[in-house]
PAFIMI-33112 format. One line per 4 residues: number of its first residue (from 1); their letters; for each residue x negated, y, z of C-alpha. Coordinates in nm, 2 decimals. Each point is the difference from the previous one (the first is absolute). Last residue first. Layout:
% PAFIMI-33112
NUM) A) X/Y/Z; ...
% end
This chain:
% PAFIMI-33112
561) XXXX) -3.75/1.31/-1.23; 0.30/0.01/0.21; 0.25/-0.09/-0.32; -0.23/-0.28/-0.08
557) XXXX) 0.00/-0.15/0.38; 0.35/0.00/-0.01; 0.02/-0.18/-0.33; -0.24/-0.24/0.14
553) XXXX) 0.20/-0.03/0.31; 0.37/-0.07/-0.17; -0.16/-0.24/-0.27; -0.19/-0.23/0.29
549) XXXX) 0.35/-0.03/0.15; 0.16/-0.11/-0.30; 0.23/0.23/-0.19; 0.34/-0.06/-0.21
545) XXXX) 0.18/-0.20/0.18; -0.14/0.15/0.33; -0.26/-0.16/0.24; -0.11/-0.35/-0.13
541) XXXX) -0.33/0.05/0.09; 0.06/-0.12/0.37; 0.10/-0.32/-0.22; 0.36/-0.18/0.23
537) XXXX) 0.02/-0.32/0.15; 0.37/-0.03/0.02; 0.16/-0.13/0.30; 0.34/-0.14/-0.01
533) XXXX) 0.20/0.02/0.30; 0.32/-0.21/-0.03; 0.34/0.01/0.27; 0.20/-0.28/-0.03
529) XXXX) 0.14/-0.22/-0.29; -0.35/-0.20/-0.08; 0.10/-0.01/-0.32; -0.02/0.39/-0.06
525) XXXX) -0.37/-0.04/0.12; -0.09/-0.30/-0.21; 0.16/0.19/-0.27; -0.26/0.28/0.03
521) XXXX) -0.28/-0.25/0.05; 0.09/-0.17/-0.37; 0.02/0.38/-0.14; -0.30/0.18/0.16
517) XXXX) -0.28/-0.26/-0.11; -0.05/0.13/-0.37; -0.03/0.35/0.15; -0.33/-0.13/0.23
513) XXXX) -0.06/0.02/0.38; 0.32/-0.10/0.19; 0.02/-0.06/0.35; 0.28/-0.19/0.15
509) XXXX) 0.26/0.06/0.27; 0.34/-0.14/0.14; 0.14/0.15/0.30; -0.07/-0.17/0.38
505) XXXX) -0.15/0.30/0.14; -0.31/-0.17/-0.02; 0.09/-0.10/-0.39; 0.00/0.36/-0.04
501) XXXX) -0.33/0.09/0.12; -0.18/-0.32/-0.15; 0.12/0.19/-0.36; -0.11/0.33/0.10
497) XXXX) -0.34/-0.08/0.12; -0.12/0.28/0.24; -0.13/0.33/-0.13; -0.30/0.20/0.04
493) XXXX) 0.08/0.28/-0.16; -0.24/0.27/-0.22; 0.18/0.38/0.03; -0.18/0.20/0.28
489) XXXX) -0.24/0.19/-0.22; -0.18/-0.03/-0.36; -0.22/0.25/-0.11; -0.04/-0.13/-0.34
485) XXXX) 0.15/0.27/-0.15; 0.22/0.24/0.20; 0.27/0.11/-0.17; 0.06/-0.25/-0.25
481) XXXX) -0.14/-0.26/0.19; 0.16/0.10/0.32; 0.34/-0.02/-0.20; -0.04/-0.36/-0.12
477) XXXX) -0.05/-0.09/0.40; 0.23/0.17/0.08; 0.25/-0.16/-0.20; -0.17/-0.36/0.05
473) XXXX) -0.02/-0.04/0.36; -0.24/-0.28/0.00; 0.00/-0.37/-0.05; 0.13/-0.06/-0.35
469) XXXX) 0.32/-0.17/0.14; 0.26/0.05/-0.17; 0.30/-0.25/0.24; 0.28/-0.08/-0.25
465) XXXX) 0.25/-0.05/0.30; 0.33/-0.26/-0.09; 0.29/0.03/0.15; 0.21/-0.28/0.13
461) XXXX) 0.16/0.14/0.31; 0.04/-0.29/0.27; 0.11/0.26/0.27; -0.30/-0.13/0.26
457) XXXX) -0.28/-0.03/-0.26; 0.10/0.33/-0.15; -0.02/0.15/0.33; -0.33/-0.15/0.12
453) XXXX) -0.14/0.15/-0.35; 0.12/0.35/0.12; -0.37/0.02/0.15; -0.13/0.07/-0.33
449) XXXX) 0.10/0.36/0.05; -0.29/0.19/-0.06; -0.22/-0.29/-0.12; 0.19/-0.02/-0.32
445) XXXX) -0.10/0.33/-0.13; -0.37/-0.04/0.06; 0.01/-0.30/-0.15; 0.21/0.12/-0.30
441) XXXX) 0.38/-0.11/-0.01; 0.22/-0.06/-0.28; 0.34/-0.15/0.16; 0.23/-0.26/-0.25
437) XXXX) 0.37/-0.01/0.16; 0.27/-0.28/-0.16; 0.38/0.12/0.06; 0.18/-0.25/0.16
433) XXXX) -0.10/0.10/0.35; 0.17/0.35/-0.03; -0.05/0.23/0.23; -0.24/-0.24/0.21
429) XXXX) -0.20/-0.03/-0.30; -0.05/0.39/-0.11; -0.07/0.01/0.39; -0.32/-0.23/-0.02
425) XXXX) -0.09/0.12/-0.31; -0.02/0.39/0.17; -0.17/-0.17/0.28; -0.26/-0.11/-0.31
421) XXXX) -0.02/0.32/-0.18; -0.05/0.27/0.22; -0.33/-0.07/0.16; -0.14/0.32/-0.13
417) XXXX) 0.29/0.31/-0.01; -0.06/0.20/-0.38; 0.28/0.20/0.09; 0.16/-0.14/-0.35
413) XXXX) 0.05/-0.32/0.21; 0.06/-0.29/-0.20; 0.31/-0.21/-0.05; 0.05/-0.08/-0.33
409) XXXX) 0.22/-0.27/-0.17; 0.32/0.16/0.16; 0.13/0.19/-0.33; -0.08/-0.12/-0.27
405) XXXX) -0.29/-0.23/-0.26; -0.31/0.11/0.14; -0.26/-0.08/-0.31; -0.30/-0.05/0.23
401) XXXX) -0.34/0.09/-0.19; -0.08/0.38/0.10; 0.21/-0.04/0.38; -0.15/-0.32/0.07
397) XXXX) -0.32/0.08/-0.13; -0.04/0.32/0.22; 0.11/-0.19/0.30; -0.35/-0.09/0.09
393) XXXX) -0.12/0.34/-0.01; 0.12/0.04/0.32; 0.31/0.02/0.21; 0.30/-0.21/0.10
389) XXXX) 0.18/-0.21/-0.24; 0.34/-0.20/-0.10; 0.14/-0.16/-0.29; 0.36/-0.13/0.01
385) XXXX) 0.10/-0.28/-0.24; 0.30/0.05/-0.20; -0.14/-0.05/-0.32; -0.06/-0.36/0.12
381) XXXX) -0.41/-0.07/0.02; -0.17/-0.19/-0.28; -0.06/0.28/-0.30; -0.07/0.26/0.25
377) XXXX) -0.19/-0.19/0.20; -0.22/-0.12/-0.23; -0.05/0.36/-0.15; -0.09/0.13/0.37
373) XXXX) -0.25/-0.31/0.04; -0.14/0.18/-0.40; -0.05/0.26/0.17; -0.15/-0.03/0.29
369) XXXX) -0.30/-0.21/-0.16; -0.17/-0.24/0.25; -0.34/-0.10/-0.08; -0.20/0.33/0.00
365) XXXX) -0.02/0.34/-0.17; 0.31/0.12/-0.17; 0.16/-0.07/-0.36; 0.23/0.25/-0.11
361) XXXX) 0.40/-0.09/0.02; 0.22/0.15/-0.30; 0.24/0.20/0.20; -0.11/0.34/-0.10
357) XXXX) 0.06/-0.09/-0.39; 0.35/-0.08/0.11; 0.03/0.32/0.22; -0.09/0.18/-0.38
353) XXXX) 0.22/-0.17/-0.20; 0.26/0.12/0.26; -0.09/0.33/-0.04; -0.03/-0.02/-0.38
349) XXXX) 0.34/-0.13/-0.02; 0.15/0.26/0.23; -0.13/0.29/-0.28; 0.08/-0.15/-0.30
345) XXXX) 0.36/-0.02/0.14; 0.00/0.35/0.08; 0.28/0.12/-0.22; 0.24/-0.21/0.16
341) XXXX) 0.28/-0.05/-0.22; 0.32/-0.01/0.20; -0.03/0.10/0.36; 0.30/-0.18/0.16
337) XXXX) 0.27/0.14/0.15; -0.08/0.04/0.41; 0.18/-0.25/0.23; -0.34/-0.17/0.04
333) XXXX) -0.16/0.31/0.11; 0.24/0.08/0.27; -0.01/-0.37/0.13; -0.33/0.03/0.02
329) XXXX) -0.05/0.35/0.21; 0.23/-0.15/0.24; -0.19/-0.28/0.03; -0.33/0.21/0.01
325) XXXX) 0.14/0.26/0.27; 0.08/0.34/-0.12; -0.13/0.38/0.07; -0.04/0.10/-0.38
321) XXXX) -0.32/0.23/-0.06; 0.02/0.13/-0.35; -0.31/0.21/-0.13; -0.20/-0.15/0.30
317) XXXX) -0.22/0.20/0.20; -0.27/-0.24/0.14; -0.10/-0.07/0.36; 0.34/0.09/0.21
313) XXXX) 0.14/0.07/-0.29; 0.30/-0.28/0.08; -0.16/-0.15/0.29; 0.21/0.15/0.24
309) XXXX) 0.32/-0.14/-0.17; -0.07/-0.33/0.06; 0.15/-0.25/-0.22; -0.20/0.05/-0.32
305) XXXX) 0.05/0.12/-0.32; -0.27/0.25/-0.17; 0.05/0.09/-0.39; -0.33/0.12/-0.08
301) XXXX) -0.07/0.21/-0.32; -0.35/-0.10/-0.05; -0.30/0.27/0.08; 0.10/-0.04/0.39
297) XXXX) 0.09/0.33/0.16; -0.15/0.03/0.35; -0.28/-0.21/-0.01; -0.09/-0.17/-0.36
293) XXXX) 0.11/-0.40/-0.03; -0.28/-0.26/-0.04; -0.23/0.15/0.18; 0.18/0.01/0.35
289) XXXX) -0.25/-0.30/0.15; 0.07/-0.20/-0.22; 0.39/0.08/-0.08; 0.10/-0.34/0.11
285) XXXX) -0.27/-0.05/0.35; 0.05/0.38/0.08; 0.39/0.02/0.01; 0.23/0.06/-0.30
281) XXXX) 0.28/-0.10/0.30; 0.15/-0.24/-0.25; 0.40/-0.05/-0.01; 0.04/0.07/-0.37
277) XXXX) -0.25/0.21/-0.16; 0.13/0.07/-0.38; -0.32/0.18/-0.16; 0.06/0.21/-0.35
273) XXXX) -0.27/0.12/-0.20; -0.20/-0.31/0.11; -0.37/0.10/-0.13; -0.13/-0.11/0.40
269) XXXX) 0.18/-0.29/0.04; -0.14/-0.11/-0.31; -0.35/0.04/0.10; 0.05/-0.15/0.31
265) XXXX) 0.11/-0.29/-0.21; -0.32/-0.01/-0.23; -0.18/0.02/0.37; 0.17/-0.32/0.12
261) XXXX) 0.07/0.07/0.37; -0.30/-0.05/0.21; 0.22/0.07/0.29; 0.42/0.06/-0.06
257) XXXX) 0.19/0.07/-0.36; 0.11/-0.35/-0.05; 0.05/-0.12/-0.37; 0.16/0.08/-0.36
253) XXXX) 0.28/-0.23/0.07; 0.23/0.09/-0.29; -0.01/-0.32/-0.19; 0.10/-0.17/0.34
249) XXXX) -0.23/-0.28/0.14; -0.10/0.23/0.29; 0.39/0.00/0.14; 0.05/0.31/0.15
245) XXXX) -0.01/0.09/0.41; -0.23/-0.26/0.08; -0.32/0.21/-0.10; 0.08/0.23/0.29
241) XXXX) -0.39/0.00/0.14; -0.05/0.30/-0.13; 0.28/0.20/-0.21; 0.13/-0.21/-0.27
237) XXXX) 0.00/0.09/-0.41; 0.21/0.01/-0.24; 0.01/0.07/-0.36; 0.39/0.07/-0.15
233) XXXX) 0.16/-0.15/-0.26; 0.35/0.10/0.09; 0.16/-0.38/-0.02; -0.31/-0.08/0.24
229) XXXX) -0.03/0.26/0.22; 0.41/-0.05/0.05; 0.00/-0.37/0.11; -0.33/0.05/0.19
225) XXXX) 0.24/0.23/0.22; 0.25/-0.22/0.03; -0.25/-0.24/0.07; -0.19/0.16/0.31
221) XXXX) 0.34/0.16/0.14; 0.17/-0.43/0.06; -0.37/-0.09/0.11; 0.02/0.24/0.28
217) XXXX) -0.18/0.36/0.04; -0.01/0.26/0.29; -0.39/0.01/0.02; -0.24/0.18/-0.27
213) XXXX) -0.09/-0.05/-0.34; 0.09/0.11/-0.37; -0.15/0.18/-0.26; 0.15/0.03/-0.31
209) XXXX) -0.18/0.13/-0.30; 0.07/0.24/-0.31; -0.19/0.07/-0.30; 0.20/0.18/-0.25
205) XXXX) 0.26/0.11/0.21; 0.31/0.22/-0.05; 0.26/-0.27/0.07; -0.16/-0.02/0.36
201) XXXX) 0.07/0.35/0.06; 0.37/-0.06/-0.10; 0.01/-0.31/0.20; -0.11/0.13/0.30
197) XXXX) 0.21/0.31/0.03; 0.31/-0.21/-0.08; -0.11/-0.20/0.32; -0.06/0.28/0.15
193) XXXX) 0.40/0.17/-0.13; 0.17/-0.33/0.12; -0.17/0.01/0.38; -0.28/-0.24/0.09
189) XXXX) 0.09/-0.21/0.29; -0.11/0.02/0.36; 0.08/-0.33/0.21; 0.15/0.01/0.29
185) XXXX) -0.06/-0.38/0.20; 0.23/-0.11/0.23; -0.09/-0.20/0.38; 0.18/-0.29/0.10
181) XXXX) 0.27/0.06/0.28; -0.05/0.14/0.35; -0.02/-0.24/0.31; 0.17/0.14/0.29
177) XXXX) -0.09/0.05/0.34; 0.06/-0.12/0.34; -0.34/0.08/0.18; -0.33/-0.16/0.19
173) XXXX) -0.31/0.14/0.07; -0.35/-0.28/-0.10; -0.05/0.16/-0.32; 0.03/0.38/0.14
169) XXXX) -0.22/-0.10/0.27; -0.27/-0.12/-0.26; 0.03/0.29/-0.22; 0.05/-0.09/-0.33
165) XXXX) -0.20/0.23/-0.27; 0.19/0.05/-0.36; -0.18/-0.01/-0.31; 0.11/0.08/-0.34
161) XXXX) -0.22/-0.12/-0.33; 0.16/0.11/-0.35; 0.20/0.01/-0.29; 0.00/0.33/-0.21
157) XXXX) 0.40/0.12/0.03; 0.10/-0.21/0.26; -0.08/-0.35/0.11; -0.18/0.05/0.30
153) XXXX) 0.19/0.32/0.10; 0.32/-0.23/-0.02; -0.14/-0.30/0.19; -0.15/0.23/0.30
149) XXXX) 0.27/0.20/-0.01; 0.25/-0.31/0.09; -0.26/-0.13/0.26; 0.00/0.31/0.20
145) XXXX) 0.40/0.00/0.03; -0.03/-0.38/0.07; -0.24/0.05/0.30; 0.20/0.32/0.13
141) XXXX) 0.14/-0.19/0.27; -0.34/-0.10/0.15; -0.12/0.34/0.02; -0.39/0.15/-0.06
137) XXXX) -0.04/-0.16/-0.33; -0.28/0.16/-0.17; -0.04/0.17/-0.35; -0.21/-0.02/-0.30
133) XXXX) 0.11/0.13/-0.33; -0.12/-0.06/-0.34; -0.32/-0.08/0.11; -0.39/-0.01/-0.06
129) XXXX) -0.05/0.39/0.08; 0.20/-0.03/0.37; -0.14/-0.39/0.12; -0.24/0.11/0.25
125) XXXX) 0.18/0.35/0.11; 0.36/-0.19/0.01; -0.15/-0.29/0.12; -0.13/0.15/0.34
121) XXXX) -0.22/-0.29/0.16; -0.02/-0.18/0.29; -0.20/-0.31/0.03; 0.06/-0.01/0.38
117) XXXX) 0.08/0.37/0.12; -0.12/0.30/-0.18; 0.22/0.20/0.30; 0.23/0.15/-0.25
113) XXXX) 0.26/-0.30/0.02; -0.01/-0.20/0.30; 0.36/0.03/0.10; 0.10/-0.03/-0.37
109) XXXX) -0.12/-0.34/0.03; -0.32/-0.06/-0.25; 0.11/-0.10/-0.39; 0.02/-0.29/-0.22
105) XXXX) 0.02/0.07/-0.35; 0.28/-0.05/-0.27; -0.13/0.06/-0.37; 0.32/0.02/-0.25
101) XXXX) -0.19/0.02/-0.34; 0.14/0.12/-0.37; -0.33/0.01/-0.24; -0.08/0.27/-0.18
97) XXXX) -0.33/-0.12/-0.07; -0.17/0.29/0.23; 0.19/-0.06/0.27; 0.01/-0.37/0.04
93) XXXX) -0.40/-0.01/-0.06; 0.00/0.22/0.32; 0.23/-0.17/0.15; -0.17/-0.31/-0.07
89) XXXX) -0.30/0.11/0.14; 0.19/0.15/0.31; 0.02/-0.30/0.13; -0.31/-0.07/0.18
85) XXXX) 0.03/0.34/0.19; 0.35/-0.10/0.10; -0.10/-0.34/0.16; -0.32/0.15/0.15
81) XXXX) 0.26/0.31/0.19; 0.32/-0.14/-0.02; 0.13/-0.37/-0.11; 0.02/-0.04/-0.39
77) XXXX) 0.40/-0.11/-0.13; 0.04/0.05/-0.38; 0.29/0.00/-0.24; -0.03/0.02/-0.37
73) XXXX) 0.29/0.24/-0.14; 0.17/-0.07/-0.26; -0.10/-0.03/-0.40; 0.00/-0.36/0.02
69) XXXX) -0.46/-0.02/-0.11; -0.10/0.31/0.13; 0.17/-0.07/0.33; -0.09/-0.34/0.09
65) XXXX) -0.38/0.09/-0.18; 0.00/0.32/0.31; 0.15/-0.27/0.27; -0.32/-0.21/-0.07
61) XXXX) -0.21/0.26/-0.02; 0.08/0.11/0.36; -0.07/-0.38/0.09; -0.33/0.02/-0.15
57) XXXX) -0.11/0.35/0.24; 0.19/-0.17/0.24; -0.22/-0.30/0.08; 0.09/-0.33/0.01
53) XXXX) 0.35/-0.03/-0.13; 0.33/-0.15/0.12; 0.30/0.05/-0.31; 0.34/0.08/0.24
49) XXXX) 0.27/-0.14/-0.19; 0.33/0.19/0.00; 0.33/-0.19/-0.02; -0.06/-0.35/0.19
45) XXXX) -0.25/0.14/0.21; 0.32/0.31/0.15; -0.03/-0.12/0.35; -0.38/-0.04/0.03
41) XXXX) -0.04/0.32/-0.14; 0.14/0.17/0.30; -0.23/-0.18/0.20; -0.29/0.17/-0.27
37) XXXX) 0.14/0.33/0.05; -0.01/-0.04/0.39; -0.38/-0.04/0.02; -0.07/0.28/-0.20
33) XXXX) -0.31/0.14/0.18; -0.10/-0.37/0.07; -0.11/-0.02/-0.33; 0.11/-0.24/-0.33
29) XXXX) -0.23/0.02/-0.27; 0.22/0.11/-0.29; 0.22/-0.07/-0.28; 0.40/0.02/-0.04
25) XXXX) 0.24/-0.17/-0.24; 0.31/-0.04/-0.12; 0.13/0.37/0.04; 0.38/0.09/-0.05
21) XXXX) 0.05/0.32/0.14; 0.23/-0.17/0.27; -0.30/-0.28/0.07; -0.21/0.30/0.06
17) XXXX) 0.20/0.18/0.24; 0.12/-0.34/0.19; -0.35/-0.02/0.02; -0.02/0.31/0.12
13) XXXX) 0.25/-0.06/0.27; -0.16/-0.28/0.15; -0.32/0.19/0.07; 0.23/0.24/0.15
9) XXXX) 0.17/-0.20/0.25; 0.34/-0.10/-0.07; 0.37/0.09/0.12; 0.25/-0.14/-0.19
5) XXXX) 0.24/0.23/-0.17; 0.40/0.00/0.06; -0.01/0.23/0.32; -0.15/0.29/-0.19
1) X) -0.23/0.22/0.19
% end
C-alpha cells in the first residue's frame, strides 16, 4: 500500500473510476445491492450526473441512446437479480447495435455466493451470449483495473455491452488505491496494398454499390466518407435502421436496405457486380432474410470492411475482407486519388430516381395521413433533429418518408426492442439538451416503457411523443392476416387516453384526429417547453404504406383458395 493515497471504500472508488474515464453521466434505479456506489456518487455530483429512472429495462435504453449517440460508452447501474433481469433489454439491444455499454450490477456478498441467496444470480452464465465480456469484482483494489478493461473492451474493435457484478462486501471493503487514467481506443486500419485492392476492383465496375452500416461511426467518418461517394459517383445504400449514416438529400442516396425495403432497390442490390460493405454485419433484417446476397460466395464481388475480425466470412465470403473500423476506413478512402469519369453514372442516377419515386407518399385509409405529418416535419423541424422509435409498423413511414439528414438523427434499435423509442428520447436529451428529440411510438410500443414519463417530468426534457394509436398490436396483427386470415388472436388493446395520461404526469398532451390538425397542436406542444405526448388517432386499415388491412387478408384469403 502506498502511503500518499487516500483510503476509500469501493463504491467510492468507482466513481473515482468513472469520473477518471471521463463519464458524465450514469442511469439506473438505484438498489440497495450498490448502496456504496451511489455514496460514492454523491462526492463526484458535480462531474458525473446520475440520470434516476423508473424501471431498468428504460433506464438501460437510456445509457444505450448516451452511447450510440457520443460514441462512448453508456453507463448503467440495475441492482441484482429483478434489477438485472430488467436490464438486460438494453443490453441486448446494446449488443446487437454495436453499441459501447459499461453495465454495473449489484451483486450478493461473496460469503453468500453459490447458495442462490437473495436475488442471486450468476451474470456471467445470464449475460454470456449478449456481452462483450462480463466479469465480477471480487477485490476492492482491483476496482480501477476492472474498470479500465471494461472501457477498452467496450470500445474496441466492434463496440459493445460489458458488465461487471459488484459484490456487496467487496463495495462496502476499504483500500488505498489508485485511479487509472482515461481509457484508449485501437482502431484497425486498412493497410496500403487493401485499400489499393479496393480501388482497383472498384475501377472495374459497371454497376457498383456501397453498403454501409454498423457501430463505430462519428459525424467527422460519416462525411468524409459521403465526401468521396459523392466525387466517385457511387449509389449507396444503409444497412437497417442506419439511415443516419449518409445524408438522404444527397444525389447518391439510393435508400435504406432494411424491412420492406424498396423492391426496385433490392433489385439493384442484387445486379451489383461489385458490393463495398462497410461496417454492416449483412445480418437478417439488411440482406432479407439472406436473399439478397448468395451463401458462401456472394454473386457480387464483395469488398467486406468491418471492425471485427470474426465477422469477416463469418456469413459471406468476401473477395476482399479488410479488418478496419469505419473512421479509419474513411479517412483511407478520402486520401484515395479520385475516380475520374465514372462510367456508372447512368447507373447511380437511376437508383436515386428510383428512392425518389419510393418516397412519393400514397394515400392510406382514415383521417390522419403518416406521410404527409412526416413531410411536415421534415420541412419544419431543424435538420438536426433526432428521430427515435421502438417497434411496429408504425415506424415504417418514418423510416420510408423521413429524409435523415447525418449522423445522430436516428436512434432506433435494429434488434427490433419495443418500447425503445421514448427512453431512448429521453437520453438523446439528457446528452445533449439543445438538440431537439421527436419519438414515434405505437400504443403497444409506448406502453412498454411509458413509465419514463415521471422522468421526463422530473429532468425538464422537452421531447415530444407522437403516440400511433390504432388500438392493437399492429405488426402482428398484419402478420396473422397474412398467415392466418381472419383468425385474429391476442393483438386488439384496450388503451387509456394518451393525452390525459401525460398531463397526469404533469407533461403536456393533446389528441389529434385529422392531418390538417397536426401542425397547430404540434407547436402547442413545443411551446409548452416540457415534455409533449401527442396522440394520434390512427385507421386500423391504415396498415402498411402500401396495403390496408382489408388488402393483406383478402390477398391472403386468395392465395388459400
Amino acid at each position: 500500500m502506498k502511503s500518499d493515497l487516500k483510503t476509500r471504500h469501493g463504491g467510492r472508488i468507482l466513481a473515482d473510476a468513472l469520473v477518471a474515464q471521463s463519464v458524465k453521466l450514469a442511469f439506473g434505479v438505484p438498489g440497495e445491492s450498490y448502496l456504496p456506489v451511489l455514496d460514492g456518487l454523491y462526492d463526484v455530483r458535480e462531474q458525473l450526473a446520475f440520470i434516476v429512472c423508473r424501471q431498468e429495462g428504460g433506464a438501460s435504453y437510456m445509457a444505450e441512446a448516451c452511447g450510440k449517440l457520443t460514441g462512448e460508452p453508456g453507463v448503467l447501474f440495475v441492482t441484482r437479480g429483478p434489477g438485472a433481469t430488467n436490464g438486460a433489454i438494453g443490453v441486448h439491444t446494446g449488443f446487437q447495435d454495436s453499441t459501447p455499454m459499461v453495465v454495473f450490477i449489484g451483486q450478493v456478498p461473496n460469503e453468500f455466493a453459490e447458495r442462490e441467496a437473495f436475488q442471486e444470480i450468476d451474470y456471467r452464465r445470464m449475460y454470456g451470449q449478449m456481452a462483450k465480456w462480463v466479469a465480477q469484482i471480487d477485490r476492492v483494489e482491483r476496482i480501477p483495473e476492472y474498470v479500465s478493461h471494461a472501457f477498452h473492451t467496450a470500445m474496441a474493435g466492434r463496440p459493445g455491452p460489458v458488465v461487471l457484478a459488484l459484490p456487496e462486501d467487496m463495495l462496502f471493503s476499504q483500500a488505498a488505491v489508485a485511479d487509472v487514467p482515461r481509457y484508449h481506443t485501437v482502431r484497425p486500419s486498412p493497410s496500403p496494398a487493401e485499400v489499393s485492392a479496393l480501388r482497383e476492383l472498384l475501377l472495374k465496375a459497371q454497376r457498383p454499390f456501397v453498403l454501409i452500416g454498423g457501430g463505430g461511426w462519428n459525424r467527422d467518418a460519416c462525411l468524409k466518407l459521403q465526401r468521396w461517394i459523392e466525387a466517385a459517383g457511387l449509389p449507396v445504400g444503409t444497412s437497417f435502421r442506419c439511415q443516419d449514416l449518409f445524408d438522404n438529400r444527397s444525389p447518391s442516396y439510393a435508400g435504406d436496405v432494411g424491412i420492406g425495403i424498396n423492391p426496385k432497390l433490392a433489385q439493384r442490390v442484387k445486379e451489383a457486380d461489385v458490393l463495398l460493405v462497410i461496417g454492416a454485419r449483412l445480418g437478417e433484417m439488411t440482406t432479407s432474410g439472406y436473399t439478397l446476397i448468395e451463401i458462401p460466395t456472394p454473386r457480387q464481388r464483395m469488398i467486406h470492411i468491418h471492425p471485427d475480425a470474426e465477422e469477416l466470412g463469418r456469413v459471406y465470403q468476401p473477395q476482399i475482407a479488410i479488418h478496419a473500423t469505419p473512421r479509419a476506413c474513411a479517412k483511407a478512402l478520402a486520401e484515395l486519388p479520385p475516380i475520374e469519369t465514372p462510367r456508372w453514372k447512368a447507373w447511380t442516377e437511376a437508383a436515386r430516381a428510383e428512392f425518389e419515386a419510393w418516397q412519393t407518399p400514397p394515400r392510406s385509409p382514415g383521417k390522419i395521413q403518416m406521410a404527409e405529418i412526416v413531410r411536415w416535419l421534415d420541412q419544419n423541424m431543424p435538420p438536426e433533429t433526432a428521430y427515435t422509435n421502438g417497434a411496429g409498423n408504425f415506424a415504417t413511414w418514418l423510416h420510408r418518408f423521413h429524409r435523415y439528414r447525418g449522423f445522430g438523427t436516428q436512434l432506433a434499435p435494429t434488434s427490433g426492442s419495443m418500447g425503445y423509442g421514448f427512453p431512448a428520447a429521453l437520453g438523446a436529451k439528457v446528452t445533449d439538451p439543445t438538440k431537439p428529440v421527436v419519438c414515434f411510438a405505437g400504443d403497444g410500443d409506448f406502453q412498454m416503457t411509458g413509465q419514463e414519463l415521471a422522468t421526463a417530468v422530473q429532468y425538464k426534457l422537452d421531447v415530444i411523443v407522437l403516440v400511433i394509436n390504432n388500438n392493437m398490436l399492429g405488426t402482428i396483427r398484419m402478420h396473422q392476416e397474412r398467415h392466418y386470415p381472419e383468425r385474429v388472436m391476442a393483438t386488439d388493446l384496450v388503451n387509456p387516453d394518451f393525452a390525459a395520461l401525460a398531463r397526469a404526469y404533469g407533461a403536456f398532451g393533446e389528441v389529434v384526429e385529422r392531418t390538417e390538425d397536426f401542425p397547430a397542436a404540434f407547436e402547442r406542444a413545443r411551446a409548452s417547453g416540457g415534455p409533449a405526448i401527442l396522440e394520434l388517432k390512427l385507421d386500423p386499415e391504415a396498415i402498411t404504406p402500401r396495403q390496408s388491412l382489408s388488402e393483406i387478408r383478402a390477398e391472403a384469403l386468395t392465395k388459400a383458395h
